[in-house]
Every structure is written in structure tokens, then in C-alpha cells.
N, C-alpha and C positions, 0 to 999 in steps of 0.2 A: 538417441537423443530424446531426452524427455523434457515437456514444460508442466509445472505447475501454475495453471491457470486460476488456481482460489486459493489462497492459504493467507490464512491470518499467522502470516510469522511475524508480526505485532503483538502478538496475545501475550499478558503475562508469565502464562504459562512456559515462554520460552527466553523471558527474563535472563535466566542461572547459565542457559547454555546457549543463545542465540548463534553465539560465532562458531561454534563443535557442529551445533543442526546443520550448519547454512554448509560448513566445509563438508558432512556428511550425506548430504543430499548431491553437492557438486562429484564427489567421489563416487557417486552410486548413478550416476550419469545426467542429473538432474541439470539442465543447461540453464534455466532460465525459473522465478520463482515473480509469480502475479501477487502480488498487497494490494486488496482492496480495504478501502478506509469505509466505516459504518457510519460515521458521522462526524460533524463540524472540529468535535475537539482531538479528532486524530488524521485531519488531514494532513497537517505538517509533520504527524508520528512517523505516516506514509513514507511521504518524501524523503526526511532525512533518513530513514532505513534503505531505501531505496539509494541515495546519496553512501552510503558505507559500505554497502555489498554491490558489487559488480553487477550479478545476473538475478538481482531484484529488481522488478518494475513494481511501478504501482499502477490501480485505480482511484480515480476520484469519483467518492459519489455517497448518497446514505441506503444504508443496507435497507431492506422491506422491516425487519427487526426493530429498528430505531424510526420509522416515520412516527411515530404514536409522541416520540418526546422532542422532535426537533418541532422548528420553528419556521418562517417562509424567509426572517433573516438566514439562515442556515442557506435555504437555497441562494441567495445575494450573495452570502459569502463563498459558495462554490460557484459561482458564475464569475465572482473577481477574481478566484484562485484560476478556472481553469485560463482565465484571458492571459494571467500574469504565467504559468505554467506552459504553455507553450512555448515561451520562448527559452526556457530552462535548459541547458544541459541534457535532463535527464526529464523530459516532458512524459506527460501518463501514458501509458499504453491503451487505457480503456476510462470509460463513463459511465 
């Protein structure tokens, strides 16, 4: 049983083939796949990928990368999300 604890399977990058990766990884024993989000304008990226794919969770939070161009609204609006996010279905795994 393997988990993927960081994977930007949000990234462009996997755009073309997201649904092939995700079955590929599951087939290769991959039980469980962590998205963490880098900042404000892909929290919701997060979640509704997480929402499509089974053994996707997410993270909420801004990556060390993006602190330089977020904002301290950025933190307010991840303090509404995680309040509101809890009660979700499909609540984060991690912060």
C-alpha cells in the first residue's frame, strides 16, 4: 500500500492525461494521492480534484514558494475556507 503525501496533481503539466495518471498510479498500488494547494487562487483547484477522484485528498495552505506574492487577505480567506471545509464531505487532510 503506498500513499502519495505531495503531489501537485493539479499542475498543468497533467492537464492531457490527469484521469490515465490517476488510474495508473491506483493500478501500481498507489492507495491514496495528498494535493496540496500553493496559494489563494487554487484552493478550490484542490478540492474539486479531490471531489472527482476517490483517493485524492487535499491540503489547504500557501506553499513557502508563493509567500513573496500572497497577501494577509490570502490568510483570511484560508481561515474562512478551512472553517467552512470541515464540514465538507471530503474535509483536508492536512494544513
Amino acid at each position: 500500500m503506498l500513499v502519495d503525501t505531495h503531489c501537485h496533481f493539479d499542475a498543468a503539466e497533467f492537464d492531457a492525461d490527469r484521469d490515465e495518471e490517476s488510474n495508473q498510479a491506483r493500478e501500481q498500488g498507489v492507495v491514496a494521492i495528498v494535493v496540496p494547494s500553493v496559494c489563494q487562487a487554487n484552493f478550490e483547484v484542490v478540492i474539486n480534484l479531490a471531489q472527482q477522484h476517490a483517493h485524492v485528498h487535499y491540503a489547504l495552505g500557501i506553499h513557502p514558494m508563493y509567500v513573496n506574492q500572497s497577501q494577509i487577505t490570502d490568510l483570511a480567506a484560508l481561515k474562512t475556507l478551512l472553517q467552512q471545509a470541515i464540514t465538507f464531505d471530503k474535509p483536508p487532510v492536512a494544513i
